[in-house]
Every structure is written in structure tokens, then in C-alpha cells.
N, C-alpha and C positions, 0 to 999 in steps of 0.2 A: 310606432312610438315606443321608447325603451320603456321596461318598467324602474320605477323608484328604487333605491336600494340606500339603504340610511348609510351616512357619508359624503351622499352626491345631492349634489342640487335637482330639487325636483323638476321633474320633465314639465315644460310649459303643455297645457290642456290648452285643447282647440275644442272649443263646442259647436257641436252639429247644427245646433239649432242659433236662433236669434231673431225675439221680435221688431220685425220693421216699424212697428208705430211705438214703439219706447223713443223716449224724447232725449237723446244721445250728440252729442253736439258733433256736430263735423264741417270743415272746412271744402267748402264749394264757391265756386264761381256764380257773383250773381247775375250773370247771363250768358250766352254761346262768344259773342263777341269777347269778352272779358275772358275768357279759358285762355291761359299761354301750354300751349301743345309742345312750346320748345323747351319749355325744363322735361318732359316726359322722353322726348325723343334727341336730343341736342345731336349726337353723333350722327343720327340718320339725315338732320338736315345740313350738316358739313356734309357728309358723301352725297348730297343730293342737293346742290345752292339754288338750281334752277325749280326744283320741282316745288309745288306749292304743297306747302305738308297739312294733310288728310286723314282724319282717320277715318277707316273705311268700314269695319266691322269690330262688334264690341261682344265679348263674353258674359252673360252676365251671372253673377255669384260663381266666379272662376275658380275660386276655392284653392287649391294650391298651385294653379297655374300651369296643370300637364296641358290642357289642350289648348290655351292660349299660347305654351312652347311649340305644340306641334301646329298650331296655325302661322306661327311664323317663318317657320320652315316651307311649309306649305305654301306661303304668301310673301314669298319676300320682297315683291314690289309693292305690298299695303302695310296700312300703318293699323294696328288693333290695339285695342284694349282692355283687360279685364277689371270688372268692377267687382269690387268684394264688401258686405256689410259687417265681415267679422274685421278685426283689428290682425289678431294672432295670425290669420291665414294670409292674409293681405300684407303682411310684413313676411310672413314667409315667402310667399310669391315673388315679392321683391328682393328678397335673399338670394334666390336660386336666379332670375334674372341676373343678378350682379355677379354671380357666381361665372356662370356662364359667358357672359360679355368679359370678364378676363379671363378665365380658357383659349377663347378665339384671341383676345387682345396678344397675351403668352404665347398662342401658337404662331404668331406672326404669318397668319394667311397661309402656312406650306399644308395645313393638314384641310383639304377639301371636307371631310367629315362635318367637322365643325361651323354652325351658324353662328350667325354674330348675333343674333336677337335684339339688334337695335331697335328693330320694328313695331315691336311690341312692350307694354308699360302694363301698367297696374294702379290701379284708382280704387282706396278703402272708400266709398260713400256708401248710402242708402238708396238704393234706385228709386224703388217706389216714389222717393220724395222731389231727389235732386236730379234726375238721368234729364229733366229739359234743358236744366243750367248747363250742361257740358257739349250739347249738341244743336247744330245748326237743323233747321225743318229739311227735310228731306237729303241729306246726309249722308246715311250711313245705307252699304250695301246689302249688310249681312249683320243679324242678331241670332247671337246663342242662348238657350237656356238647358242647362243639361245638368239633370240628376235634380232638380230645383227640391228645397225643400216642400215637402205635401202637407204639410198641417194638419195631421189626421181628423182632428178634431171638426166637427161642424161648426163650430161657434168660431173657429181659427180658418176656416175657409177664404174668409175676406184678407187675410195674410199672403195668402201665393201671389206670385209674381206673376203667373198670368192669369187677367181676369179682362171682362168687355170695355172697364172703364180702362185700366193699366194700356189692352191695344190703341185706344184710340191715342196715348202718346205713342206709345211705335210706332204706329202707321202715319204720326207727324214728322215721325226723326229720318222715317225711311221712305229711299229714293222709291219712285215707283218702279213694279216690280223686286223689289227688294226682297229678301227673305230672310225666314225665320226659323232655324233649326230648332225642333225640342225633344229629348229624349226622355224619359221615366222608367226607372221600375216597378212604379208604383202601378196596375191598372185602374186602379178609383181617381187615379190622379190623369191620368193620360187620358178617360173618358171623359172627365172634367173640364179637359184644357181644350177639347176639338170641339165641346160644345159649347165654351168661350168667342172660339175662331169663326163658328159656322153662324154664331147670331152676330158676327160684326158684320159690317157690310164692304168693310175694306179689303179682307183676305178672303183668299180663295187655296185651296190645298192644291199641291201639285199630285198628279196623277202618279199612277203605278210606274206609267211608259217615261213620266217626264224627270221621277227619282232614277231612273236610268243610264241617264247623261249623264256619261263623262266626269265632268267636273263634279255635279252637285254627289255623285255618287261617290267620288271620292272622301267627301266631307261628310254625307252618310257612315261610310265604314268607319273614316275616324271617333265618330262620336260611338258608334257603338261597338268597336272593336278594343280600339290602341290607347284611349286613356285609364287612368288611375281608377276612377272609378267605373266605370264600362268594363276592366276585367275585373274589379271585384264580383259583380253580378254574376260572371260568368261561373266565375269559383265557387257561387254559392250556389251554381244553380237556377238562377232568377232569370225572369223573362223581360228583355226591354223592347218599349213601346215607341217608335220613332213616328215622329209627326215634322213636315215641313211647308209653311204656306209663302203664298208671295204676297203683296201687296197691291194690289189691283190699280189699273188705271182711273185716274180721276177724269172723269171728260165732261 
């Protein structure tokens, strides 16, 4: 962020923090059916008439939106999400999304480099409150939580976004087997969050040998490698704690 200098207009402040039980109006869908997914994605359902549009994984508190960009690189046959509770960051996100989608639009497809980031969108709400209005029961493949803010605070603990009550909506939103990536650099916060996971009864942590795989290791290293925040840490020094569970069969 530049700093101020009298003459220029001053730099818009993004704050780190934000209580989710402030009573803050926002615009949500009042139920799964009700959500139109084609104002979010319109260009990816032209290039795709046949395909029934899905969204298949959702970022949550994506915050400027690097790794909701690098998941659509990553993903380009799925449709994702990021959900943001701040206003300012959630407008940026959407900045740089539009930004980019005319890069690709301008390069008229010659520079392979370049994605089109159709696939992914941006949604300011309040998870905690609203994240059942947007999603059908069993849904979504994949949920991000990465860097979430910790609420140092004891009395602020009921604030984090994962908590036993908060799983029991995820494990309604997600397909079974579905997963949950979360990373922290917090460790008061990381030990917090697997002892969230381990009194639900719905998830189950994937093993040493099963973060191994291929796939899911890839989306491993991205979250604690190649985004924005993931190399801040590194820069400072700090140690990050990666947890990922699935969602267990119901039988």
C-alpha cells in the first residue's frame, strides 16, 4: 500500500480485522435455488452451453484474491468462488479479476500464458451468517480457509470461522468426501481448529501418506508456498501449520 503524501488522495485502508456478528446489511440470496450463478460467471456459460454451471469449491475470506486466481488456473474446468466479509478487499478482488479477464479478452487467445479467469468470481457476504443461502446440501468439493483471522482474544474465540457448530454447515454444503483445506500461522489457532475437526463426527483428517497425492499435494504447496500471504510468513520467518480433512461417509 503506497504511503499518503499531501496533495494525493489518500490511499483507501483495508482492515485486517472485521466482526462477523456486527449487524452490517448485505445482499444475499434467500435460499440455494434463488442464487443466479450466471451474473457471476455469464462468459463461462457461453463457452460452455451444454455444461450445467456449478460451483464446485469456494475460498473463504479470500481476501485479495491471489489464491482464488491461482485456483483458477489450477481448475479450469471448475467454477469457484471467493467469499470476502470486508467490502474494500472484495472490491479489489473484483478489480483485479476484471483486470485480467481483459488482458486475455486484448490478447485475443495468441498468448497461451494468459488465463481467462472466467471461472472464478467473488462474493462480499458474511459467511458465518449467509454461506447456506448460496449453496445447495452437498455441493461443493472443496472449502478453503487460509490465513483466517485468530481472534486473539478468549472472549473473541466464538468469532473464528471454524468452530463445531460453523462444521456442521460445511459438512451440509459438502459432497461426501469433500475437503477442507486450512492453513495458519498462528499455532494457538491451528491447535484450536483440529480440535474443532476431531470432536465433529463428520470429518476425518487425511493421513501423512494421503497428503501425498498427486493432486491434493499440489494444492498443499499452493496454499503454503505461492500465495500473497503464504510468502509473507516466509519473509518474516514464521512457521505455517497445514491441516486438511474430508468429510466422511454418511451410511
Amino acid at each position: 500500500m503506497r504511503k499518503h503524501t499531501p496533495g494525493q488522495s489518500k490511499a483507501r485502508k483495508v482492515y485486517a480485522h472485521c466482526n462477523p456478528f456486527n449487524d452490517v446489511p448485505y445482499n444475499f440470496p434467500t435460499s440455494p435455488a434463488s442464487m443466479d450463478w450466471s451474473q457471476h460467471f455469464s462468459q463461462h456459460t457461453k463457452d460452455h452451453p451444454n455444461v450445467p454451471l456449478q460451483v464446485s469449491f469456494v475460498d473463504i475470506g479470500c481476501g485479495f484474491g491471489n489464491l482464488l486466481l491461482q485456483l483458477a488456473k489450477l481448475w479450469p474446468n471448475r467454477c469457484g468462488v471467493g467469499m470476502e466479509i470486508r467490502q474494500k478487499a472484495a472490491e479489489i478482488t473484483r478489480g483485479r479479476l476484471e483486470q485480467l479477464r481483459k488482458e486475455y479478452n486484448d490478447s485475443h487467445t495468441d498468448n497461451q500464458q494468459l488465463h481467462h479467469y472466467r471461472n472464478v468470481s467473488v462474493i462480499r457476504t458474511n459467511v458465518m451468517k449467509y454461506i447456506s443461502h448460496y449453496f445447495e446440501k452437498q455441493s461443493l468439493d472443496v472449502m478453503f480457509f487460509c490465513f483466517p483471522d485468530p481472534h486473539f482474544k478468549k472472549s473473541n474465540h466464538r468469532r473464528r470461522i471454524i468452530t463445531t457448530a460453523l462444521l456442521d454447515y460445511y459438512a451440509y454444503l459438502l459432497k461426501t468426501n469433500g475437503l477442507i483445506y486450512n492453513i495458519t500461522d498462528v499455532k494457538d489457532l491451528y491447535e484450536w481448529t483440529v480440535a474443532q475437526f476431531e470432536k465433529h463426527p463428520l470429518f476425518e483428517r487425511l493421513t501423512e501418506t494421503e497428503l501425498k497425492d498427486t493432486n491434493i499435494n499440489r494444492v498443499v504447496q499452493l496454499i503454503t508456498n505461492e500465495t500473497d500471504e503464504a510468502q509473507r510468513v516466509t519473509r518474516n520467518g514464521g512457521q505455517k501449520y497445514v491441516c486438511v480433512y474430508r468429510k466422511k461417509s454418511i451410511v
